[in-house]
N, C-alpha and C positions, 0 to 999 in steps of 0.2 A: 768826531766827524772829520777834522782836520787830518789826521791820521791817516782814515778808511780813505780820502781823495787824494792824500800822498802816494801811500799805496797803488792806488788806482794810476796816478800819473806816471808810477815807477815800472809799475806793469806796461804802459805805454810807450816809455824810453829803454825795454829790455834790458832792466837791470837788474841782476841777481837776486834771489831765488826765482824770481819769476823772468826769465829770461829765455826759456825752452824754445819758444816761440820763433823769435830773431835769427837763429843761424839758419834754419831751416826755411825761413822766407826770403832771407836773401840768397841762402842758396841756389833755392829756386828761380828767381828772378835774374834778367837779365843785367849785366853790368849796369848798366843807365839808372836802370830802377831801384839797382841797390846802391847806388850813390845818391839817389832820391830820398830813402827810407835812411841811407846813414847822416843825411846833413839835414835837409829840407825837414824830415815828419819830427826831428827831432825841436826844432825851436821853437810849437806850440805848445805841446806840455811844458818846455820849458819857462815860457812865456808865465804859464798859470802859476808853478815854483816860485817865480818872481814876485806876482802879485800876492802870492801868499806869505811874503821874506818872513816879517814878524812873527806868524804862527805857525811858522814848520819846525815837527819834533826831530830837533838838530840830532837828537842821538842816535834815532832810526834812522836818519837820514846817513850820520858818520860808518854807520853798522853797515848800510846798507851801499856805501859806497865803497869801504874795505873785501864787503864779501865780491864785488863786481869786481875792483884792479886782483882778486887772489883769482875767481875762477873764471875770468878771461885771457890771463896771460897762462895758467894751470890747463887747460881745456882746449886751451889753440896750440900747444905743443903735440898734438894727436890728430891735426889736421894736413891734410894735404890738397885739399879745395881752397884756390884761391880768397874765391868769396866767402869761404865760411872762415879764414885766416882775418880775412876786414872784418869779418861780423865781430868775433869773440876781441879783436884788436877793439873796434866801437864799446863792446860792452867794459870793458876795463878803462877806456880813456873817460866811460859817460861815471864812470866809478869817482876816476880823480874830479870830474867836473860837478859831484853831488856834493863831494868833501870841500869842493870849493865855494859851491853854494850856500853851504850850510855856517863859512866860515866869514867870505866878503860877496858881495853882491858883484862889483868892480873887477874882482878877481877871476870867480864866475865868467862872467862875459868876455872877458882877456882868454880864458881858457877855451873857451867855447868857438872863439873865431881864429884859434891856432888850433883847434884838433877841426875845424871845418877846411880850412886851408891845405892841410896836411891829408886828408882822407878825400878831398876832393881830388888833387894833385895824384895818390895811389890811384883810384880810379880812373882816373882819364889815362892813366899810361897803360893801368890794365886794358883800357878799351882801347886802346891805341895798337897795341900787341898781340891783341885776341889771344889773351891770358888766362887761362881758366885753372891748370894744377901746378905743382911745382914741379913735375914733371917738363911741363910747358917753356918754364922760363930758362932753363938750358939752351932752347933756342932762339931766346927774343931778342939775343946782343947781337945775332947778323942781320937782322931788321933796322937797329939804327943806334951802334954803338955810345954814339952822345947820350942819347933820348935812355940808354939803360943807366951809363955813369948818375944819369942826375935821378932815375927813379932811385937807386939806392942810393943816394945820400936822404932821399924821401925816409927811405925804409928806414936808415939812420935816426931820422928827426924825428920820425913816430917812435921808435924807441928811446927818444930823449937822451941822448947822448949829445954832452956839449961839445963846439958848440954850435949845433942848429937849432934850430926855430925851436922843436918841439922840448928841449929841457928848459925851456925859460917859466912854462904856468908847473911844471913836476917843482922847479927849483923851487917858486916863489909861495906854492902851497905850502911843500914840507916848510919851508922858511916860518908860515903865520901858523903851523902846527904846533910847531917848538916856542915861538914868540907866547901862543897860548897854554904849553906847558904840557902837550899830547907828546910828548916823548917818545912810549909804544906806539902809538898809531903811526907816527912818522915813521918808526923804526922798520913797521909792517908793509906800509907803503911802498918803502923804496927800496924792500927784497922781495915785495910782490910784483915791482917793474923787470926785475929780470928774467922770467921767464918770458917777456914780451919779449923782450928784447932778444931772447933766444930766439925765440921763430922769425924774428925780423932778420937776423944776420942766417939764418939758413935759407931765408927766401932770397938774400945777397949773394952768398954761397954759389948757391944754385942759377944767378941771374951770370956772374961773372969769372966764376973759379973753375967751372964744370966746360969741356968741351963735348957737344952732341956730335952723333956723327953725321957724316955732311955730306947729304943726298942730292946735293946738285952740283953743276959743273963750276962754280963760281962760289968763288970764296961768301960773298956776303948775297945775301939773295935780295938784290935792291930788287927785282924782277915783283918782290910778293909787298913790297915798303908799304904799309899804312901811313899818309901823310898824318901829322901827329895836329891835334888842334893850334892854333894861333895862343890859345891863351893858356897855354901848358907851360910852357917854359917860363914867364910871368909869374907862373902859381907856383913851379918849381923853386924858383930865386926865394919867393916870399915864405916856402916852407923851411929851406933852409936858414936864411940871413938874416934874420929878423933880430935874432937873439942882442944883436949891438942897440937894436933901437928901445930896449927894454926901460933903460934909465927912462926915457921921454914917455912911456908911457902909464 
């Protein structure tokens, strides 16, 4: 029985094999909504994971976090819809955070409130940009040059690249992997991050290295500027710079 409502909750976090689901409904959805469905729907089933720590079968759980970090960073290299880039990005981050689950409870929630910080932070700047392909983002640096420098160090963080914010739960997992003598699974994990990290630096690529042609009379089009939210740059700092506060936590 334990089992069949693991399952059933995994199904709910869109994680691999049963994941089908998830790209396709936040595709469809609006920005807003799908930063709703990547953060918010995620911390009730997580919620239940918890209360179940004792009884959850760690090995399905390990399997089934492996197969999430391989075919979401594998899957999201053949996208070019923004949002369907975050979906397959959530389903491999929900990957490392099952493995974390399954290993410290502590650890878990360290991970869970830096891939929430970090995906909240993408979104708000995709809504901020009215971002939707990677076609798109070739023009979002005459919108508000700062406001692109700091989404791609974002982009950086989510690929775990030290050091921002987001290599500190990849470092500290592999770490209790090896501590518990998973050797291959560590091994698999952290050459299943680099395909992520491939579409994260093409999405950089295309934000900063590419010039679009430029269909108005003014170099930078403050004329169309989306003022960016108050609490963007806040969550920016916090997806980056965290990594120093790591000892303390």
């Amino acid at each position: 029985i334990t089992t069949t409502i693991t399952l059933a909750i995994m199904l709910k976090l869109g994680l691999a094999p049963m994941h089908a689901w998830y790209p396709e409904v936040i595709q469809g959805s609006t920005i807003n909504n799908a930063l709703i469905m990547s953060t918010w729907q995620k911390l009730a089933p997580l919620a239940l994971l918890y209360m179940m720590y004792p009884n959850l079968p760690k090995t399905i759980m390990l399997m089934m976090g492996l197969l999430s970090a391989l075919l979401g960073g594998w899957i999201g290299l053949n996208q070019t819809q923004t949002r369907k880039i975050m979906a397959f990005s959530s389903i491999a981050h929900m990957g490392w955070l099952i493995i974390a689950l399954s290993l410290n409870q502590n650890l878990a929630l360290m991970t869970l409130m830096i891939y929430i910080i970090m995906t909240t932070t993408m979104f708000m700047a995709l809504h901020t940009t009215t971002t939707k392909t990677l076609l798109d983002m070739g023009t979002t640096w005459t919108n508000s040059p700062p406001l692109m420098a700091m989404m791609i160090l974002t982009l950086m963080s989510l690929g775990g690249l030290p050091p921002m914010t987001g290599f500190t739960p990849k470092w500290l997992i592999i770490n209790e992997l090896c501590t518990m003598k998973f050797m291959t699974l560590s091994t698999l994990l952290a050459l299943a991050s680099l395909p992520s990290l491939y579409f994260y630096l093409r999405m950089s690529y295309l934000t900063m290295l590419t010039t679009p042609p430029n269909t108005t009379n003014a170099q930078y089009k403050w004329r169309f500027l989306t003022p960016p939210s108050q609490i963007l740059y806040p969550m920016v700092m916090m997806s980056t710079l965290l990594l120093p506060m790591t000892p303390a936590l």
